[in-house]
Phi, psi and omega in degrees: 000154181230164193211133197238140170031041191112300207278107164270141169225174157190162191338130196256156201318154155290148157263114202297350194292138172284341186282013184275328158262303177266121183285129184237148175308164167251166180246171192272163209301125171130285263260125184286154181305347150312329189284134182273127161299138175310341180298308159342327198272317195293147204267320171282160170286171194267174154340129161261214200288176154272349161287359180255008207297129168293002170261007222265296191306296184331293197303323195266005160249353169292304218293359150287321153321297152322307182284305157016286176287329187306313200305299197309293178319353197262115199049044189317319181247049209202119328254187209325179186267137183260218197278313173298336178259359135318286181328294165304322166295319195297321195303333233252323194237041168277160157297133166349271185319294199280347147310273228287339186277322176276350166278329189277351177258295247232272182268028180320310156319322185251034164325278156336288171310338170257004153260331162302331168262003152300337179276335212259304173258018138319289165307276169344301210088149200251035181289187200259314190281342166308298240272322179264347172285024167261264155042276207274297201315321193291297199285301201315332186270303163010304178255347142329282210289014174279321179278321151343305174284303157346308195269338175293319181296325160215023150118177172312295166331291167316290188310321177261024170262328190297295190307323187272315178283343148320280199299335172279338169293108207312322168284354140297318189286318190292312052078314176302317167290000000 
């Protein structure tokens, strides 16, 4: 026994159990304590699972990515554009002066957004199908990072359930448009 400040204890019995501290394998029937489990020998990790294949994550936030994009794509230009998006044409193809009179009154919040698709159909063309693919491409990352966050949060399986039931919800696709 020993004495800290006033107080004596002491050590409490060893224990004769080998699992009381350290958990140890068992060996096979027969076999002296001299023997090593082949597991122990070996220098590689074993194979992993098919689910750890690390290219496995690519895969599983492209493909909601992808379907994403077909479902967006699917009629696209079909039909005509309806009032918010005559609207974003009319901004997209006003004159210099009548942009800038109408962000300062009026559409200011969205400000940004009509100047990237004013540039976007610059390159492009203001055609109904120009005019929503940014749209779909916006929902297509979208359902990647849904599945993306699936899988950081509970693994592949999750993440490509997330991403797919995204991507798969009829007001994600109209919305992709």
């Amino acid at each position: 026994s020993r004495c800290t400040h006033g107080r004596t204890w002491t050590m409490p019995p060893k224990s004769s159990d080998p699992t009381a501290l350290i958990p140890r394998q068992a060996l096979p029937a027969g076999a002296g304590a001299d023997v090593v489990p082949d597991t122990l020998l070996r220098e590689e990790p074993p194979p992993p699972e098919p689910l750890a294949a690390p290219w496995l994550t690519t895969v599983v936030w492209c493909v909601p990515t992808l379907l994403m994009g077909a479902l967006g794509l699917i009629n696209i230009a079909t039909p005509g554009l309806w009032e918010d998006e005559l609207a974003t044409w009319g901004m997209v193809t006003a004159p210099w002066p009548d942009f800038w009179r109408v962000l300062s009154h009026i559409d200011a919040a969205i400000g940004p957004y009509y100047l990237l698709l004013r540039l976007w159909t610059a390159i492009v063309g203001d055609s109904d199908v120009m005019l929503r693919l940014p749209s779909v491409v916006a929902m297509a990352v979208a359902a990647g990072m849904a599945a993306c966050l699936g899988i950081r949060l509970s693994g592949r399986r999750v993440g490509l359930v997330a991403g797919i039931l995204f991507a798969t919800l009829p007001m994600t696709s109209r919305y992709a448009q």
